[in-house]
C-alpha positions as CSV (number, residue, x, y, z in Angstrom):
1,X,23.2,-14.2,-9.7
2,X,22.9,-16.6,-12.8
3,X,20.6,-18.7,-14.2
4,X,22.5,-21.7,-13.2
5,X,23.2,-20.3,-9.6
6,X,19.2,-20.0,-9.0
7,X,18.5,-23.5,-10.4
8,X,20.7,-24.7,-7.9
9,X,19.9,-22.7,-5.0
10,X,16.1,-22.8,-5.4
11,X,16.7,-26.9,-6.1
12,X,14.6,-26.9,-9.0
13,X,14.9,-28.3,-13.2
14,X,16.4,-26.7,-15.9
15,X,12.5,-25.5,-17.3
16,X,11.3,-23.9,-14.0
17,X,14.8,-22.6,-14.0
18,X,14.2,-20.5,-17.5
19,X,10.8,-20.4,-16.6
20,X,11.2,-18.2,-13.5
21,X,14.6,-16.8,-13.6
22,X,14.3,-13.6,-15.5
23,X,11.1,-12.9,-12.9
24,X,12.8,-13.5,-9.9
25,X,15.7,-11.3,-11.0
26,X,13.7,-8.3,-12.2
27,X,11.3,-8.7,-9.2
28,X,14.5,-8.5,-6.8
29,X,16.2,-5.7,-8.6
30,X,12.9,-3.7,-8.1
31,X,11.9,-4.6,-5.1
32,X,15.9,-4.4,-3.6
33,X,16.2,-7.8,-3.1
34,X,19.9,-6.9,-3.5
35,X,22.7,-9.3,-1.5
36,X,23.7,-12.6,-2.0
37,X,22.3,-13.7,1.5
38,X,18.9,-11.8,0.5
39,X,18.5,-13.4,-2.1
40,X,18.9,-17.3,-1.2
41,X,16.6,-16.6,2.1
42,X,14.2,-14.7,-0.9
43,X,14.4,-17.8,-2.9
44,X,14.1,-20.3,-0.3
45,X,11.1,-19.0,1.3
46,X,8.7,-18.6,-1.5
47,X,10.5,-21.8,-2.5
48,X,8.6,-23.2,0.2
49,X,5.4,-21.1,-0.7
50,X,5.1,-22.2,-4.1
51,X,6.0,-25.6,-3.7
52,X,9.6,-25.6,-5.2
53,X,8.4,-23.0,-8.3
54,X,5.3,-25.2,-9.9
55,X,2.1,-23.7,-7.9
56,X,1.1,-20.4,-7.9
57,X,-2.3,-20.3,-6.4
58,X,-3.5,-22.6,-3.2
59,X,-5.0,-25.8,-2.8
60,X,-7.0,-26.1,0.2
61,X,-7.1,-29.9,-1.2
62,X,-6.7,-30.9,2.6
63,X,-7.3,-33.8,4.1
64,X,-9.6,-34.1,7.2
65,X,-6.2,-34.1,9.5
66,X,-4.7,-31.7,7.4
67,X,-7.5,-28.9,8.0
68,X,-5.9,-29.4,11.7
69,X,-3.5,-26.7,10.5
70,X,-6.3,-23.8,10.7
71,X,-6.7,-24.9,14.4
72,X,-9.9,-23.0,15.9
73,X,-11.1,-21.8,12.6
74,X,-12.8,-25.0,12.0
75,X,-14.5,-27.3,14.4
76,X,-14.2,-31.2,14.2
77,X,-17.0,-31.6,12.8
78,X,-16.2,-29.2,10.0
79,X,-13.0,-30.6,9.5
80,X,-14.8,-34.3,9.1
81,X,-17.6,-32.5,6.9
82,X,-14.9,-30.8,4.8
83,X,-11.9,-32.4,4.4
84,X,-10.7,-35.5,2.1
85,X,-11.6,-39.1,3.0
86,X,-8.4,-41.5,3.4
87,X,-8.4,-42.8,-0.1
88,X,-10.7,-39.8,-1.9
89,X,-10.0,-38.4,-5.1
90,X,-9.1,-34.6,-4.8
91,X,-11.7,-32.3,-3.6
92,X,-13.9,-30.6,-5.4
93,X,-13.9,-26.9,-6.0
94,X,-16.9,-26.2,-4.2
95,X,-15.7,-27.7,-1.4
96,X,-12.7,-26.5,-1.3
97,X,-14.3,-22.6,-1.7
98,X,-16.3,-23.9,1.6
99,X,-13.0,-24.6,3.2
100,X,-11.6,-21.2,2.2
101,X,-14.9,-19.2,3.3
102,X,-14.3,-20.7,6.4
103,X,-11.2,-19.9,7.2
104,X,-10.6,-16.6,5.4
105,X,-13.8,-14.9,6.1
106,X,-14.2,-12.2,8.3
107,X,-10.5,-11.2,8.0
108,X,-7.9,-8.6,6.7
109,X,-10.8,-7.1,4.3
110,X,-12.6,-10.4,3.4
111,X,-16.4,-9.1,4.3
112,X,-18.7,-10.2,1.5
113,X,-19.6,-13.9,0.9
114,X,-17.0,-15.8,-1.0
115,X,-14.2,-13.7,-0.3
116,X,-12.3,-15.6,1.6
117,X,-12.3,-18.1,-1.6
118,X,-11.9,-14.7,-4.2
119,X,-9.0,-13.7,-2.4
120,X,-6.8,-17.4,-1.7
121,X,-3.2,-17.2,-1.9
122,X,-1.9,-16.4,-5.2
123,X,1.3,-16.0,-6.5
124,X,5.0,-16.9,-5.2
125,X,4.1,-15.7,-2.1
126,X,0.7,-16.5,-2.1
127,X,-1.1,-13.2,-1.6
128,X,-4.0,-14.1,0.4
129,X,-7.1,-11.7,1.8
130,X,-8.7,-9.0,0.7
131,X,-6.8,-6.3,2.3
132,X,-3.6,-7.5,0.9
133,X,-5.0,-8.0,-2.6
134,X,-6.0,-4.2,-2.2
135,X,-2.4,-3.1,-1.5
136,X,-0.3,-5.1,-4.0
137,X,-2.5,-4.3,-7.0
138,X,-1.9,-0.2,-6.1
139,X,1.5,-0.6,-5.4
140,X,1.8,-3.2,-8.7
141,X,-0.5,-1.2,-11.0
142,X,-3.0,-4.0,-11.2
143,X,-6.7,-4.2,-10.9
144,X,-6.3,-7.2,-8.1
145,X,-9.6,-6.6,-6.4
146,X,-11.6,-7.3,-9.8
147,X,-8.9,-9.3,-11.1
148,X,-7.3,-11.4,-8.4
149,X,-5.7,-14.1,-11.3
150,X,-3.4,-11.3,-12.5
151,X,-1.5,-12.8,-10.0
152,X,-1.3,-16.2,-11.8
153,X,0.8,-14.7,-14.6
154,X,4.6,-15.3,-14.1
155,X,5.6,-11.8,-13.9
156,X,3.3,-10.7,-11.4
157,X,4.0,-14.0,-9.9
158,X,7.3,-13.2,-9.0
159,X,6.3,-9.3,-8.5
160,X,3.9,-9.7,-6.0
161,X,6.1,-11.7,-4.1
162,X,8.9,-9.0,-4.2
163,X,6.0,-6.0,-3.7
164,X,5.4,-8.5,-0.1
165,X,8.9,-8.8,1.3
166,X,10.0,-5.3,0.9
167,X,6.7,-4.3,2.2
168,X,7.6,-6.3,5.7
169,X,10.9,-5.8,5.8
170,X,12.0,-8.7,4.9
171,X,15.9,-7.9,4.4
172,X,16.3,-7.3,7.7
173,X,15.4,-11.1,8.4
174,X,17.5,-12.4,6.2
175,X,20.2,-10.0,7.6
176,X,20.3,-11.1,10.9
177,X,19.7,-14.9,10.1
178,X,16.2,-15.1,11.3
179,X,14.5,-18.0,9.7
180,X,11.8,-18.1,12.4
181,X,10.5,-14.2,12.7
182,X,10.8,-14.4,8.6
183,X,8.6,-17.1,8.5
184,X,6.1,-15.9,11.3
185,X,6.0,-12.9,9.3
186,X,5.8,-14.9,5.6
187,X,2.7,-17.1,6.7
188,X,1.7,-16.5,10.1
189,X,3.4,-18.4,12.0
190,X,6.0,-21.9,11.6
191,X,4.4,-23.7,9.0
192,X,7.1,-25.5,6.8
193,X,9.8,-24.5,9.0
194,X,12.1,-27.6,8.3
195,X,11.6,-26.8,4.7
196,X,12.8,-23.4,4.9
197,X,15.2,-24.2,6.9
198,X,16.6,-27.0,4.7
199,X,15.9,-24.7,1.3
200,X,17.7,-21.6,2.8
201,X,21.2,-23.7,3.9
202,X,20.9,-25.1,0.0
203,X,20.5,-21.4,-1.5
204,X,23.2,-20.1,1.3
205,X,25.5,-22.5,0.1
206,X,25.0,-22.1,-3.3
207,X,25.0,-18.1,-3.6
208,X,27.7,-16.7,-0.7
């Protein structure tokens, strides 16, 4: 794959382009990201994670209907307490740790008050929870638990989000054509399925 051919299939400018390419390339050569139709569903997917390449840690700058996509994790009345106001400025980082205390804690590792913000996504992939921060940093060689903004760096960016999909199988998604299970598996369930759908045709076409 060239530079030019992962501009094109991740749909993104000529400085995210030599911003991210020698990452994504070393991350799939290490992690065996290793066919053409591997790698556009690779690049499509955390395409939709990180917001076409330009955000590598999560906003949980949600609006009051937005925080409808944690469903039961939050009540109404949490979700009117918590969220942005129609015509707010951004939320604030306290609130926005509230939000991710909420809806994190308890979970995958995240035990001890504040984890749940500690441990927010991060990265391409956007690493989330304790328990996964645990397992990337060993298999990365990073201190992740005391350190969980190693993951902002560009290399480890694009690492962790290689160390991920080989660690779920990923391949054999993109193998067998399987936006859906590959997304469940990616974040839980269908979130930005349209996107990935539309970014994974793009790359397809642009790669095979």
């Amino acid at each position: 794959m060239t530079r030019d051919q992962f501009k094109n299939a991740a749909g993104i400018n000529d400085a995210l382009a030599d911003k991210w390419f020698p990452h994504i390339t070393a991350a799939m050569k290490e992690f065996g990201i290793d066919t053409p139709k591997r790698q556009a569903y690779f690049i499509a997917q955390i395409g939709t994670e990180s917001a076409g390449f330009t955000r590598v840690s999560e906003s949980l700058n949600y609006s009051v209907e937005g925080l409808k996509i944690f469903n039961s994790r939050l009540t109404p009345a949490q979700r009117q307490q918590l969220g942005r106001q129609p015509g707010a400025a951004s939320l604030s980082s306290e609130r926005q740790a509230a939000i991710a205390n909420l809806v994190y804690g308890g979970r995958y590792g995240n035990n001890l008050n504040g984890d749940g913000w500690k441990y927010r996504g991060r990265g391409l992939k956007q690493i989330t929870f304790r328990a996964n921060y645990e397992a990337c940093g060993k298999a990365l060689g990073l201190p992740l638990l005391d350190n969980p903004d190693l993951l902002l760096q560009d290399a480890n960016a694009a690492r962790s989000a290689g160390w991920f999909w080989k660690d779920n199988n990923c391949n054999q998604y993109a193998d067998h054509d399987d936006i859906t299970g590959l997304t469940r598996v990616i974040n839980g369930g269908s979130n930005g399925l349209s996107d990935r759908r539309a970014r994974t045709e793009k790359a397809l076409q642009v790669l095979l």
